[in-house]
N, C-alpha and C positions, 0 to 999 in steps of 0.2 A: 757419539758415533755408533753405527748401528754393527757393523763387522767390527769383531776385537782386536787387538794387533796381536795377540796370540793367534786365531787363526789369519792374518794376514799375515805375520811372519811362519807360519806352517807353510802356506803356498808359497811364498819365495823360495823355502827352502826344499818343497817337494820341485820346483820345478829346477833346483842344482843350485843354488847357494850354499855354498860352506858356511858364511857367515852372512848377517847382514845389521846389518845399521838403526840404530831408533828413527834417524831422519827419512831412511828407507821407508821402511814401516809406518810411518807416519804418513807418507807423501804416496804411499802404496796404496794404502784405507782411503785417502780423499777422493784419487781416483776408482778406486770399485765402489765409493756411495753413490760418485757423479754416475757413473752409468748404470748402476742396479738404480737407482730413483728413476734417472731417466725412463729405464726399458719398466718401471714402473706405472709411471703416467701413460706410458703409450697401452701395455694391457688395460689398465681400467678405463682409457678413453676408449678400445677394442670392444671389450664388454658392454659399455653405455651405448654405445653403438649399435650392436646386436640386441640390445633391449634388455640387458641383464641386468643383474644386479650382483652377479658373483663372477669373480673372473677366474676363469679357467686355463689349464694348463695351456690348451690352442691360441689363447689370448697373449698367454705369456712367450712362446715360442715364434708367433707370427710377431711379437713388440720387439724381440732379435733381430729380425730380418732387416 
């Protein structure tokens, strides 16, 4: 996995958990690879697009959208 569950249980717990759970955490990280990969492929297909070859933060901000 690419996010540790150190910081994936940081963000649960900055966002107001007193406690949370391994299976939490675990099922926490699945979900932010699926979408950080996701919004992954959409910048570098962004970039191959514009003719680059290096993807850019615009690249990455417009692959949110």
């Amino acid at each position: 996995m690419y996010i540790s569950k150190t910081v994936a249980k940081k963000m649960l717990k900055s966002a107001g958990a007193e406690r949370v759970g391994d299976d939490a955490v675990k099922a926490f990280q699945a979900q932010l690879e699926k979408i950080a990969y996701s919004v992954a492929v959409k910048a570098v297909r962004l970039s191959k697009h514009a003719k680059r070859k290096t993807v850019e933060e615009s690249d990455v901000k417009l692959a949110f959208q």
